[in-house]
C-alpha positions as CSV (number, residue, x, y, z in Angstrom):
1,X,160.2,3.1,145.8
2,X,158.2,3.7,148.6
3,X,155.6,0.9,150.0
4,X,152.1,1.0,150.8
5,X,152.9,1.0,154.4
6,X,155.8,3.7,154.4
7,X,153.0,6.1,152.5
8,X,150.7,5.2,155.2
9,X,152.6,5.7,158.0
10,X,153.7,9.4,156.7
11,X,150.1,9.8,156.1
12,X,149.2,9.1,159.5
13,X,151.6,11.6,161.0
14,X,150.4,14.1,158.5
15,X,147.2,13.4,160.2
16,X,147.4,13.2,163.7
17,X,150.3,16.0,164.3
18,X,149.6,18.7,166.8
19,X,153.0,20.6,165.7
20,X,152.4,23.3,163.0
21,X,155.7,23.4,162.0
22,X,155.5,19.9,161.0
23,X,152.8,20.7,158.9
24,X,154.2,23.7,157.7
25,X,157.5,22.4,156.4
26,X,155.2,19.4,155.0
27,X,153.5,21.8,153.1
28,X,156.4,24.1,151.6
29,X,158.1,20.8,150.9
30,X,154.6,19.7,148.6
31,X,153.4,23.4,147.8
32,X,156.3,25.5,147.4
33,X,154.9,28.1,144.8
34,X,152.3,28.6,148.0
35,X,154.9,29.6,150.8
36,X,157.4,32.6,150.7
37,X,159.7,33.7,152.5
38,X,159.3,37.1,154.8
39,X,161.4,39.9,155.9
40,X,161.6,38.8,159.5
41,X,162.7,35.0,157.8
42,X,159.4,33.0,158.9
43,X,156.5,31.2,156.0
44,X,154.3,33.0,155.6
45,X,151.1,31.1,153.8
46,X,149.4,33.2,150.3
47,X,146.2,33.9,150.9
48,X,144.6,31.0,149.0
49,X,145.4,27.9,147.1
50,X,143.8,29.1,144.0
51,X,142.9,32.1,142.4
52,X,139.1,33.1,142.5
53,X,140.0,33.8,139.1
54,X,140.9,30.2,137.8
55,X,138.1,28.8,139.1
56,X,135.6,27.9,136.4
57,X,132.5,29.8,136.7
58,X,130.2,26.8,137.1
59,X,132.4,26.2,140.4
60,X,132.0,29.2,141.5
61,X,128.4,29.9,141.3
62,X,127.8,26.5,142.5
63,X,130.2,28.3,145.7
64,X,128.1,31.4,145.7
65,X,124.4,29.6,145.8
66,X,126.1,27.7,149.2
67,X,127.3,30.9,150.8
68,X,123.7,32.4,150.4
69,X,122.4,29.3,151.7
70,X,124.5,28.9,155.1
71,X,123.8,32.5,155.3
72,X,120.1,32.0,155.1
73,X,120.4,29.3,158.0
74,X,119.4,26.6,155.3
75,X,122.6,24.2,156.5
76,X,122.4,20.7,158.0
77,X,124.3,19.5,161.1
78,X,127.2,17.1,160.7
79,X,125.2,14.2,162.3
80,X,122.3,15.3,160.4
81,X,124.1,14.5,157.2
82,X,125.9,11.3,158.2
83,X,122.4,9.9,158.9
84,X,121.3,11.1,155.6
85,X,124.3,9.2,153.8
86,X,125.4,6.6,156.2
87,X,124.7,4.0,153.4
88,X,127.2,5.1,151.0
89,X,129.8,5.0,154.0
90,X,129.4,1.7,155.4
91,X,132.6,-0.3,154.9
């Protein structure tokens, strides 16, 4: 079984990394429906983890109204937000 502090430790690496093929074979090792092989032999990622298709439609209008609005300029910074909700992320 693993322990708390093996799962964090591999989480941290995950995490930190700089070295895509870390990553990569982390990936095809947890998503291997979503990595296939190509002629020349390297991964090669699919497009997307899901289909637009099996997303439910309240999901994706929910998607599309926030598209139209970062498209409209009607978005809020990072820091902007964090102020907004800093309460619900004190520890």
């Amino acid at each position: 079984m693993i322990t708390p502090t093996e799962r964090n430790k591999i989480t941290k690496v995950i995490l930190t990394t700089q070295d895509e093929d870390v990553i990569r074979k982390i990936e095809s090792i947890i998503f291997p429906e979503q990595v296939s092989k190509s002629k020349k032999g390297r991964k090669e990622e699919k497009e997307s983890l899901l289909d637009w298709n099996e997303i439910p439609d309240k999901i994706k209008k929910s998607i599309e109204i926030g598209l139209k609005q970062a498209k409209a300029g009607q978005t809020l910074s990072h820091k902007e937000v964090m102020k907004k909700y800093k309460k619900w992320l004190k520890k």
